[in-house]
Each structure stands twice: as structure tokens, then as C-alpha cells.
C-alpha positions as CSV (number, residue, x, y, z in Angstrom):
1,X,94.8,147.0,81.9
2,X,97.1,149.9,83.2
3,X,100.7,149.7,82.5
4,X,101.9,148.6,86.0
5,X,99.1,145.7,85.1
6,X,100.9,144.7,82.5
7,X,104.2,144.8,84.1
8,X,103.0,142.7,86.8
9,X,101.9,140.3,84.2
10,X,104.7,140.2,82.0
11,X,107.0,139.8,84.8
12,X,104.9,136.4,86.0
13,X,105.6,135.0,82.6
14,X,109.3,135.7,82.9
15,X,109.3,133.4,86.7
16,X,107.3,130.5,85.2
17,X,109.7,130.0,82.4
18,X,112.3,130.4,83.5
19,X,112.4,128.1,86.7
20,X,115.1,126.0,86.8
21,X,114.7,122.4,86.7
22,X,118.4,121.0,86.7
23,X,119.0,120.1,90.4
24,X,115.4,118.0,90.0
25,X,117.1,116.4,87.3
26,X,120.3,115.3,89.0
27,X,118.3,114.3,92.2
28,X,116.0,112.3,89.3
29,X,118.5,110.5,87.6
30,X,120.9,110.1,91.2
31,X,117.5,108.4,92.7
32,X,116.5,106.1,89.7
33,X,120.2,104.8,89.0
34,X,120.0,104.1,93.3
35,X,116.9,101.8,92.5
36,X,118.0,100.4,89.3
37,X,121.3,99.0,91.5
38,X,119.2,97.9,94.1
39,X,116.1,96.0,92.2
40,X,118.1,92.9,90.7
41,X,118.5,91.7,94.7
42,X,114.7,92.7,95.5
43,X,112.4,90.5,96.1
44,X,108.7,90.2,96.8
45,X,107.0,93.5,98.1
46,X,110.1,95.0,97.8
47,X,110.5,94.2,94.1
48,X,106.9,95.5,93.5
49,X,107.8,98.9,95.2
50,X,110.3,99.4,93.8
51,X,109.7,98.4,90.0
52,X,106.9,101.0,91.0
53,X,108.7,103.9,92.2
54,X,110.8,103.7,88.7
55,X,108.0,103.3,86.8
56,X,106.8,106.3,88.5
57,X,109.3,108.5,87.8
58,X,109.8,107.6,83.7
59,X,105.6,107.9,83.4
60,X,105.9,111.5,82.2
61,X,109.2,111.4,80.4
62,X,109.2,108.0,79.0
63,X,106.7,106.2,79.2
64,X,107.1,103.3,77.0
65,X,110.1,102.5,79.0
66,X,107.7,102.9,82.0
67,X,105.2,100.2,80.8
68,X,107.3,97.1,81.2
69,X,108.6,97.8,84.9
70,X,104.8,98.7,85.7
71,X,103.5,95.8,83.8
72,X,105.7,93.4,86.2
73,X,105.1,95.7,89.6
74,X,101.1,94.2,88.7
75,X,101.6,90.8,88.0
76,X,103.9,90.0,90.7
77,X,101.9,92.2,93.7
78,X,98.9,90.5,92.0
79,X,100.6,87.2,92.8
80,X,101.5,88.3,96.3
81,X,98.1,89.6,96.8
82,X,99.8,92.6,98.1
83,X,96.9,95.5,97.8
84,X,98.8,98.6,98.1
85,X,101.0,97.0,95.0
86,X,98.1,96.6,93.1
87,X,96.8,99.8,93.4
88,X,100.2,101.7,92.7
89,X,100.5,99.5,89.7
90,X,97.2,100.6,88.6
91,X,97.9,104.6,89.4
92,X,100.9,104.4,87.3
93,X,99.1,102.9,84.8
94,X,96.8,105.9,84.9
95,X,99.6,108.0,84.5
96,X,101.5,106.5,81.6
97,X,98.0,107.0,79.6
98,X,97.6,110.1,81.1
99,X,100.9,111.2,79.5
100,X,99.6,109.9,76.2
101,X,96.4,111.9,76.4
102,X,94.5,108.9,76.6
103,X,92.2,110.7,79.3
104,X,89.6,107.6,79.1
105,X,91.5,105.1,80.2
106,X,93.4,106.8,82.3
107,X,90.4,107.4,84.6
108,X,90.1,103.7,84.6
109,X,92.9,103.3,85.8
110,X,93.0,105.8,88.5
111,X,89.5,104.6,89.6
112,X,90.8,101.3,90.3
113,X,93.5,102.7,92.0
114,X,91.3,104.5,94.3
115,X,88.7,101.4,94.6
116,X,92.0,99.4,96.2
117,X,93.2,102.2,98.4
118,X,89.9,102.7,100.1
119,X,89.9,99.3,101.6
120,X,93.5,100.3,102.8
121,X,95.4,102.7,104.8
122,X,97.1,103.8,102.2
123,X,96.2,107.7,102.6
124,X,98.7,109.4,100.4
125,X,98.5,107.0,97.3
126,X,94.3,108.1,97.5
127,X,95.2,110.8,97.5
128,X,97.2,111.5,94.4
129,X,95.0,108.9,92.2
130,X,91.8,111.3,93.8
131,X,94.0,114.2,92.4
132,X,94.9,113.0,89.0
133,X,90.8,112.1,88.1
134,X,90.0,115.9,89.4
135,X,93.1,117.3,86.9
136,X,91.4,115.0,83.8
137,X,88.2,116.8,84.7
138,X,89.8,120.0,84.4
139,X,91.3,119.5,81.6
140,X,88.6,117.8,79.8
141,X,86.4,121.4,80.4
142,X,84.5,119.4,83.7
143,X,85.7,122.4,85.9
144,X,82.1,121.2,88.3
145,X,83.7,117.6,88.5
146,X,87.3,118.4,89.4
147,X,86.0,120.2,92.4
148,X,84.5,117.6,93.9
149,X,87.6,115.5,95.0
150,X,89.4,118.5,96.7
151,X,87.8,118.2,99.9
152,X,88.9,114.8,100.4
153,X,92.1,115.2,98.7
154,X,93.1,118.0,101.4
155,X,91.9,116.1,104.3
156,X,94.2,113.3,103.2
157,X,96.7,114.9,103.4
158,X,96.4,116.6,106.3
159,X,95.5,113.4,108.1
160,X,98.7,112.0,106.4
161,X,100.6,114.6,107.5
162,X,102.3,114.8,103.9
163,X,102.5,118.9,104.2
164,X,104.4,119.7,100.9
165,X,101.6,117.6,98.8
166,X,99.0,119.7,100.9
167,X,101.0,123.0,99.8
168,X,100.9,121.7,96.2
169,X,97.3,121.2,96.2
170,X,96.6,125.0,97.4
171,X,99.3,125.7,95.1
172,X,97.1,124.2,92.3
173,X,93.8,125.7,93.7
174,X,95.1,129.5,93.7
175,X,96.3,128.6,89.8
176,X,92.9,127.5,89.2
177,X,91.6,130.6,90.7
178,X,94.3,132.8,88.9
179,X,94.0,130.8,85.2
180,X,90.2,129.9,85.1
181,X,87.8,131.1,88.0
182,X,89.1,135.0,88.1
183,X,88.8,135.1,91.7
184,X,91.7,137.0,92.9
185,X,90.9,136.9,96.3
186,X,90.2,133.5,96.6
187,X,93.3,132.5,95.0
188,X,95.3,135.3,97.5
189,X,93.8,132.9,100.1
190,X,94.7,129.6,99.1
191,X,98.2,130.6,98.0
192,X,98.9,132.6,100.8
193,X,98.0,128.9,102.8
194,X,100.5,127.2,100.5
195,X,103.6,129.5,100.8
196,X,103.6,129.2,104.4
197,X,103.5,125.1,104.2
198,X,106.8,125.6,101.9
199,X,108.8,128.0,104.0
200,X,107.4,125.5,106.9
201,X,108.5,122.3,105.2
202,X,111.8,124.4,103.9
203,X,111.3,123.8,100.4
204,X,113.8,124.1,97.6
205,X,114.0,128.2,97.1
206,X,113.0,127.7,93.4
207,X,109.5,126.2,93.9
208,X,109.4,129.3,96.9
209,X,109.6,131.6,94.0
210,X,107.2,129.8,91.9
211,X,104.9,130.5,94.7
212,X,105.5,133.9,95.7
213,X,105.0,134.8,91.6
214,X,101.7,133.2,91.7
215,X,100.2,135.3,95.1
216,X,102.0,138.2,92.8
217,X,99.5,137.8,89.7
218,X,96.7,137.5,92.3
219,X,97.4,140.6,94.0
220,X,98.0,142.8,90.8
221,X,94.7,141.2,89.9
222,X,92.5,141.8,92.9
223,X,94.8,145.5,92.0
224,X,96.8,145.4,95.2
225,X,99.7,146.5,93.0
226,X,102.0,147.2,96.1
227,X,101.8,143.7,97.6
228,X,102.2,142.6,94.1
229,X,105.6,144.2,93.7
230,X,106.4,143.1,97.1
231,X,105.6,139.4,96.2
232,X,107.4,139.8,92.8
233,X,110.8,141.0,94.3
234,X,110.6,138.4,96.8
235,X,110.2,135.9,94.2
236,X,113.2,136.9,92.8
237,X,115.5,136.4,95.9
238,X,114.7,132.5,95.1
239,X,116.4,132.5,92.0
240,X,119.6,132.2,90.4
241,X,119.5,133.5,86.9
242,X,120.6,136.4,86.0
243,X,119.1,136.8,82.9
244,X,116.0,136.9,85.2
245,X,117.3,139.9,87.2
246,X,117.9,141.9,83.7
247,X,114.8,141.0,82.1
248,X,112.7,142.4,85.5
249,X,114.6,145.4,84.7
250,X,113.2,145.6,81.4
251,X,110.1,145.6,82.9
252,X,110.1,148.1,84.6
253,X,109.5,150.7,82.0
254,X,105.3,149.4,82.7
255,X,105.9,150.2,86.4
């Protein structure tokens, strides 16, 4: 690897840790307080969404407080016969196990999930339970069986019209093609697909930057080391810290 290579490499690893996360975590905890005001008055399908959407969003931080609100989302949408209820329960379900690393029975879970949605018009919820099976694949060394849900999984969303999900999932293919595949080219591709869907959808600048890093590594790999510089520096424009700005500089000794 020359030393522009590794300059272009090192400077990746200084975007992806040093994203910041703290305006997800006041819109997080601003969100979840909202609900947890709202949820002693809800009733019925109501109740069941929203004891889901906070079990949702404690599955990967806390999940045993997650199990409980989950646990009641499924008995009561179970008791309502509400479907869509049922099958959120389940997905979260997935991903409180998930979160534990118990990788079995979270593809139980999730293929519940997606055995409800089917027989709904529930697109976007597929969707995400489609997307979680293909990331236990993955990780489990299955890279054959976690292709095989992508198809679908972009056609959801595009018939959904959910356009930052679809950006995510090209997000995730080019880091598949960056991390495990090699294929610089195809990753340039897929990446290139999901930057435009964020500056279309107007995305926070932080996850812009996350992006623009990625195509980076995938140009300096496919050796294109000017659009990989160009892609680097624009990156930076979408972040705030300067301890990133003075670490690039560092960097610039492999240039």
C-alpha cells in the first residue's frame, strides 16, 4: 500500500470514530419521555404502538427494560387481533435477542415477524425484519444467505417510498463491498446511489459525512486517489470537531 493509501485509510478511521452521536441522543431521550407522557391515557392500538415504539428504541441500549413494554405491546395486540401489532411485537422481540447475541432465536422471531407482515400492507416493517435476518446471516459467516433478502428489501422500500431507509441499505451494501467483498467499484456504485438519497432527503450533515468517507475508502481502493481526497474533504465540511480537522492534518504527512 503506498503512502497516500495509507493516508486515505487512516483518515476513514478518524471519520467513523469520531461521529457525533449527541443530537441523536437528545432527539432519543426528547421522543421517548413524549411517549412515556402520552402511553398512561393510550388505549387499544394506540397502546400497542406505542408500548412498541419505546420498546424499540431501548432494544439496543437496554434491553431488559425493553422486554416488559414489548411483552405487553403482544399480549394486548394479540387480544385485539391487531396483526401489524403482532408482528412489531415479534420484530422487537427479534431485536432485544439480537442485542444479546442470541442470533437463534432472534431469527425466530424476525421470521414470525415477516410471516405476519406478508399477509399485511405493512411494507416498511418487512422490510426491516427482512433486513435484520440478512445482518444475522452476515454476521454468522452466511455472506450467500444475507444476499438473498436485498432484492426485496430495496423494492420495499422503494415501493414505500421510505427513501432514507433505501439510502441506508445502499449505505450497508457499499460497507459490505468495502469490509468483505473487495469490490471497490461496486461499492463506488452503491454508495454513490445512497449519498444522493441523503442530500435528497436532507439528512443530518453528520451521517452526510459518514457517507461521503465511505465512497472515500472505495475510491482510494479502486486507487482513484484524487476523488478520494475529494470525497475525504467533503466529508469533513459535515463535521464539527475540531480535533478532526487537526488530526486530518496529521495525516497528511502519507499524502
Amino acid at each position: 500500500m503506498t503512502k497516500k493509501m495509507k493516508g486515505f485509510f487512516t483518515l476513514f478511521l478518524i471519520l467513523l470514530i469520531n461521529v457525533s452521536f449527541a443530537a441523536d441522543l437528545f432527539d432519543f431521550e426528547k421522543e421517548y419521555d413524549s411517549l412515556a407522557q402520552v402511553l398512561p391515557f393510550a388505549t387499544g392500538t394506540e397502546r400497542v404502538d406505542i408500548l412498541c415504539e419505546m420498546a424499540y428504541m431501548l432494544a439496543p441500549w437496554e434491553p431488559q427494560q425493553s422486554q416488559p413494554l414489548v411483552d405487553e405491546a403482544l399480549s394486548l395486540a394479540d387480544e385485539l387481533n391487531y396483526q401489524i401489532g403482532i408482528g412489531k411485537a415479534y420484530q422487537i422481540k427479534g431485536d432485544i435477542t439480537y442485542f444479546n447475541n442470541d442470533y437463534i432465536k432472534a431469527m425466530d422471531y424476525y421470521n414470525r415477524a415477516v410471516s405476519i407482515f406478508r399477509e399485511t400492507d405493512e411494507t416498511f416493517m418487512l422490510a426491516k425484519s427482512l433486513g435484520q435476518i440478512s445482518t444475522i446471516y452476515l454476521k454468522t459467516g452466511n455472506t450467500e444467505k444475507s444476499w438473498e433478502n436485498i432484492p426485496e428489501i430495496i423494492a420495499l422500500y422503494e415501493k414505500s417510498q421510505d427513501l432514507d431507509e433505501l439510502s441506508t441499505v445502499y449505505y450497508a451494501l457499499g460497507y459490505f463491498h468495502n469490509t468483505f467483498s473487495k469490490d471497490a467499484e461496486e461499492a463506488i456504485r452503491v454508495l454513490k446511489k445512497a449519498l444522493k438519497l441523503f442530500l435528497q432527503e436532507k439528512m443530518p450533515g453528520r451521517y452526510i459525512g459518514s457517507y461521503s468517507s465511505s465512497l472515500a475508502l472505495a475510491y482510494a481502493m479502486n486507487g482513484q486517489a484524487d476523488s478520494a481526497s475529494i470525497h475525504y474533504y467533503r466529508a469533513l465540511n459535515f463535521y464539527n470537531d475540531s480535533i478532526i480537522a487537526e488530526r486530518v492534518l496529521k495525516t497528511e504527512i502519507f499524502f
